[in-house]
Each structure stands twice: as structure tokens, then as C-alpha cells.
Backbone as a ProteinNet text record, in pm:
[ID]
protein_1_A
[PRIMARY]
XXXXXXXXXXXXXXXXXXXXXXXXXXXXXXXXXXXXXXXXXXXXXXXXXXXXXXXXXXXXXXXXXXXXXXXXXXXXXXXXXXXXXXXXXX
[TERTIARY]
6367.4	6425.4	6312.3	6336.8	6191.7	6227.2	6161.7	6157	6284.6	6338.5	6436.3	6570	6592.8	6654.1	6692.9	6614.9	6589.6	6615.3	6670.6	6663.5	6854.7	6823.6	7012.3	7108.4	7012.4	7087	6946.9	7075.3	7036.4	6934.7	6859.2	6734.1	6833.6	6803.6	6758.5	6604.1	6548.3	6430	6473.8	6334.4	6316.9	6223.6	6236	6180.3	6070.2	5970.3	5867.8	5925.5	6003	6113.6	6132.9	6178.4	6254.5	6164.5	6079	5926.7	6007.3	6064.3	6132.4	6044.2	6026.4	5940	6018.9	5904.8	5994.6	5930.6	5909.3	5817.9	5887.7	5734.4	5736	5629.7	5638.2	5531	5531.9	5426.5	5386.4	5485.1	5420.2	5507.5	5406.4	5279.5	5163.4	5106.3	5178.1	5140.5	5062.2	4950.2	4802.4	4802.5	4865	4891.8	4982.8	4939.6	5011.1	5112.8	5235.5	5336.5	5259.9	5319.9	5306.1	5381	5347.9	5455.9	5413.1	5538.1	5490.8	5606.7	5563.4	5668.4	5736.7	5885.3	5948.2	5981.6	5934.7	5936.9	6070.7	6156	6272.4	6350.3	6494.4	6550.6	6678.8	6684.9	6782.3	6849.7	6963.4	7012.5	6943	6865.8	6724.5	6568.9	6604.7	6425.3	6387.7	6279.9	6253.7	6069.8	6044.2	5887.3	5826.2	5697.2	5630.7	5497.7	5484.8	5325	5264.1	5132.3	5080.7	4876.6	4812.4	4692	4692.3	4679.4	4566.3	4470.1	4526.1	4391.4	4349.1	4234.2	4127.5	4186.9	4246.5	4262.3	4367.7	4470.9	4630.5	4629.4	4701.9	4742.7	4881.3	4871	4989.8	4954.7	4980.2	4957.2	5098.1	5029.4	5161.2	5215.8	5348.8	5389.3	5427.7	5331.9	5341.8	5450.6	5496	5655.8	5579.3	5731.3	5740.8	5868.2	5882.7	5982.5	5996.8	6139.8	6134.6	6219.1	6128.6	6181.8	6296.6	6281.2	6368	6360.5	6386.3	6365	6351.3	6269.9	6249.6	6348.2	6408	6475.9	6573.7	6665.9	6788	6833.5	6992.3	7008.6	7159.2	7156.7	7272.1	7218.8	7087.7	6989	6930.1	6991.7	6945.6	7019.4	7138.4	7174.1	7098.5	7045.6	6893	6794.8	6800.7	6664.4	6651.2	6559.3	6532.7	6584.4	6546.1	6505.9	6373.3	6446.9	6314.3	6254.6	6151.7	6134.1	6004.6	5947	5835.1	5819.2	5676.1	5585.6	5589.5	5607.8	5613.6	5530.6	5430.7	5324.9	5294.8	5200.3	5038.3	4973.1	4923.4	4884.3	4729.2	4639.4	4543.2	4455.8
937.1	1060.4	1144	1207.6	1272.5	1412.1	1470.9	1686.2	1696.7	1672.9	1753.5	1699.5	1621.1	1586.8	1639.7	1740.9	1803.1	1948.6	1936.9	2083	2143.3	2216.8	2279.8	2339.5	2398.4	2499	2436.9	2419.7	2438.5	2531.4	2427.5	2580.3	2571.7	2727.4	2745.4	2745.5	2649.2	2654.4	2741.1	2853.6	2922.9	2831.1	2818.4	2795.7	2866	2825	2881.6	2991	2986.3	3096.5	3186.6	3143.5	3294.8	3398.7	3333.3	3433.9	3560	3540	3654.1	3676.8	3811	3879.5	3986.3	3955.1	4038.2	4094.9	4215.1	4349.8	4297.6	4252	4227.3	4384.7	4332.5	4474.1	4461.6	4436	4403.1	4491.9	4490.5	4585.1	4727.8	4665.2	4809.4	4862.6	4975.5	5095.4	5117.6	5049.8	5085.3	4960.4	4893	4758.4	4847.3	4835.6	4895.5	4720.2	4773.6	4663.6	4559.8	4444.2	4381.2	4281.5	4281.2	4207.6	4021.1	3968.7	3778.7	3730.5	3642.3	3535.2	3485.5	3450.4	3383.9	3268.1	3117.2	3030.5	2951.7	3027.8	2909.2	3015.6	2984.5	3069.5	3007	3023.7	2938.4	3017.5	2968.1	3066.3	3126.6	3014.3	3001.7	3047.2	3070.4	3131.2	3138.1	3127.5	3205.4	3113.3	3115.5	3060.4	3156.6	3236.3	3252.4	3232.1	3281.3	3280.6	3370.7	3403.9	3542.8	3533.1	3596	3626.8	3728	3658.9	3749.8	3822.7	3941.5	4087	3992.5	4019.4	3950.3	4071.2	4164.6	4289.3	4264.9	4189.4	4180.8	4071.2	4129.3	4013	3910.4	3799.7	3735.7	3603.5	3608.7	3424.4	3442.9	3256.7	3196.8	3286.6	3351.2	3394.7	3548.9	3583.2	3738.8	3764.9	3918.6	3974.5	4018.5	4019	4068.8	4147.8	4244.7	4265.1	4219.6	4194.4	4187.2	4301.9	4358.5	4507.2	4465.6	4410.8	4405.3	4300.2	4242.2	4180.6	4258.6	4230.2	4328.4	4307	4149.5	4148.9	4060.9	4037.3	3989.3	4141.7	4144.4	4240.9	4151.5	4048.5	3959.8	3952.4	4000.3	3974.3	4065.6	4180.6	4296.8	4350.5	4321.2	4294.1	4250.9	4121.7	4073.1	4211.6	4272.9	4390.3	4411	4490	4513	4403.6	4273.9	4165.9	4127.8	4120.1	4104.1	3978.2	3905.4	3774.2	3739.6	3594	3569.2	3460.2	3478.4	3361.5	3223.2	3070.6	2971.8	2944.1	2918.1	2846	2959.2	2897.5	2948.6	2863	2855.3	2749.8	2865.4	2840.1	2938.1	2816.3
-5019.9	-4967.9	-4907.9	-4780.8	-4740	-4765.1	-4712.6	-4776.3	-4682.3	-4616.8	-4547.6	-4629.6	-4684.1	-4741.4	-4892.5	-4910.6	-5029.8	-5032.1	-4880.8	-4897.8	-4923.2	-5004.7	-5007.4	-4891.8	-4789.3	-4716.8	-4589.9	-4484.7	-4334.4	-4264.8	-4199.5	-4152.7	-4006.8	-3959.1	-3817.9	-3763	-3685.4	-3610.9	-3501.9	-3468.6	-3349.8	-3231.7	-3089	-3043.8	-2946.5	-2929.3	-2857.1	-2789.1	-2690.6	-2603.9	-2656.2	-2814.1	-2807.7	-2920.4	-2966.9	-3027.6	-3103.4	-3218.4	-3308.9	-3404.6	-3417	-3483.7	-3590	-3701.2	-3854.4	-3877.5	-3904.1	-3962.6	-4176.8	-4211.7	-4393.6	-4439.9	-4522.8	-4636.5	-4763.8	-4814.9	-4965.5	-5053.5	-5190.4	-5257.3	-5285.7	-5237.2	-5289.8	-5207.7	-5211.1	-5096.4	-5022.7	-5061.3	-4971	-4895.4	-4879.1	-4800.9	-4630.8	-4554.6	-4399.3	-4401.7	-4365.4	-4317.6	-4193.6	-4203.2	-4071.8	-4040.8	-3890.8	-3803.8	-3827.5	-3831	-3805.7	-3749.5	-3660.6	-3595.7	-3719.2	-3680.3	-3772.8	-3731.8	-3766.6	-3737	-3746.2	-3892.3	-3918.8	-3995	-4042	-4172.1	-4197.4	-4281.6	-4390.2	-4517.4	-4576.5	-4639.5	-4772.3	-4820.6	-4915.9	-4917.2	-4778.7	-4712.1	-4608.3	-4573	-4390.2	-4389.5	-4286.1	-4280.7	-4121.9	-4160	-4043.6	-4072.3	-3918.5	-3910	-3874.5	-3865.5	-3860.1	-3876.7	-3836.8	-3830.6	-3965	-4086	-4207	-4205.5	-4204	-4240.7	-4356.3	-4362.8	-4502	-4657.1	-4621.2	-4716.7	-4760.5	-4676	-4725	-4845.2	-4922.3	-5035.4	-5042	-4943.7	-4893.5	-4983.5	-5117.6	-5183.5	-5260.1	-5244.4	-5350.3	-5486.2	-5510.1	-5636.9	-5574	-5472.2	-5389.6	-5369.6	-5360.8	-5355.2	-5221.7	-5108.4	-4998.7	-4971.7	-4890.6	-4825.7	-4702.7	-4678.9	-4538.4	-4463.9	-4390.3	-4367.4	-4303.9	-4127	-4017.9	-3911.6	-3839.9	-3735.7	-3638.3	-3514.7	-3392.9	-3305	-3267.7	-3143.5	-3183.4	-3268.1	-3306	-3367.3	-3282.3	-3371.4	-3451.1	-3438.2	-3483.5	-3615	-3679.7	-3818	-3829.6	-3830.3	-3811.9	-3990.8	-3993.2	-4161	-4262.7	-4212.5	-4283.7	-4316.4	-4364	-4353.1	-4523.3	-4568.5	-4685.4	-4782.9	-4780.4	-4848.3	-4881.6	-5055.1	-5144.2	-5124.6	-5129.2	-5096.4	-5205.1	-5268.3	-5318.8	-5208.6	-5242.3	-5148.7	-5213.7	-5171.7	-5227.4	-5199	-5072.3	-5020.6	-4892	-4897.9	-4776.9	-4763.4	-4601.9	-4560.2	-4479.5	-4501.3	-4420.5	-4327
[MASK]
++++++++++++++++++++++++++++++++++++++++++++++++++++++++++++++++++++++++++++++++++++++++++

């Protein structure tokens, strides 16, 4: 059985084109929010990518919010979701 096969719930992949962007933000205040491409999302989870401030604390076990999406407003409902980090890839 390979990993996709394992998974419970259907991803949507974004493609290069359409470059959707999600404003996240830690849970500790002195952390400034930031923006990342969202690569995929599914009813189980979401995957992006993004350039790491060296200051931000984005690891495995980490709570995120996810504030909003910038340019879907069809996932614009999606907003203020709590999320933990499973993996990081640096």
C-alpha cells in the first residue's frame, strides 16, 4: 500500500497558476503572523510552504492558527482554525 493510499480524506492539490495564499500565526504573541502558499487541503489538513524567519517557532507538535486565505473567498469559512504541525521539512 503506498502513502496515498493511507490517507482518509481527499486532498485538493493547488497548481502553480493559481498560488493561494493563507495568512497562519503561532499561538505566542510576540510571534508577527505570516503569509504561506498553500500547496494542498483536505478535510484532515492543509500543507504549505514558506521562507522561515530563523525567530519563528514552526516544528513538529507546534499549534497554529490559520487565520484566512487571501484569494479564495469560496475558503474564506476556513478562517480561525486551530491546527498542530505533523512534519517540517527545512
Amino acid at each position: 500500500m503506498d502513502y496515498h493510499e493511507k490517507r482518509r480524506h481527499t486532498r485538493l492539490f493547488f497548481s502553480d497558476n493559481e498560488k493561494i495564499q493563507g495568512s497562519f500565526r503561532t499561538n505566542s504573541e510576540s510571534e508577527p503572523p505570516f503569509s504561506a502558499e498553500v500547496l494542498d487541503i483536505s478535510e484532515s489538513g492543509l500543507g504549505f510552504t514558506f521562507k522561515r524567519d530563523t525567530n519563528q517557532s514552526i516544528a513538529q507538535g507546534n499549534k497554529i492558527i490559520l487565520d484566512s486565505f487571501h484569494e479564495l473567498v469560496k475558503l474564506q469559512q476556513l478562517s480561525m482554525i486551530p491546527m498542530t504541525i505533523r512534519w517540517v521539512l527545512d
